[in-house]
N, C-alpha and C positions, 0 to 999 in steps of 0.2 A: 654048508647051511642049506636044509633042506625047507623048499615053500609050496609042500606038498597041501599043504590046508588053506591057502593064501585063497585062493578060488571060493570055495567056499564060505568061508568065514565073508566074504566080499558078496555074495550070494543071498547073503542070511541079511546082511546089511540093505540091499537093496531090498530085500523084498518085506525086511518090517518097515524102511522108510516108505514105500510104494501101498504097503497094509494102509498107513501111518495120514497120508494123503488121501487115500479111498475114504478113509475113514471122517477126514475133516470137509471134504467136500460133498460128503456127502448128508452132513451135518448139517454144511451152510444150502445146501440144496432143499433140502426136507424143511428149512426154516420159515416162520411166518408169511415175513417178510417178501419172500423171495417166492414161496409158492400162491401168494396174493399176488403180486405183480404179475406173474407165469397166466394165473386164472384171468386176470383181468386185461390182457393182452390179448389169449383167445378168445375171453368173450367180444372185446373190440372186435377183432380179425371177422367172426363169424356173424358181427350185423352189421359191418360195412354192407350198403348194396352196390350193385352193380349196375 
């Protein structure tokens, strides 16, 4: 029995789950939500005084 493809076929898998991932976090990143909170944390951050 030969698992001359075993590698790859395991290859192909990782890297549409890793696509798969890229793809939804950066979904949730780009979101409302999440880029309101982002903006509104460095506007805080930048008129804190010192």
């Amino acid at each position: 029995m030969s698992d001359a493809g075993m590698s790859t076929v395991e290859y192909a898998i990782g890297t549409i789950a890793a696509a798969a991932f890229a793809f939804v976090l950066y979904t949730v990143l780009t979101g409302d939500s999440v880029v309101s909170t982002l903006t509104g944390l460095v506007e805080h951050a930048l008129s804190v005084k010192s």
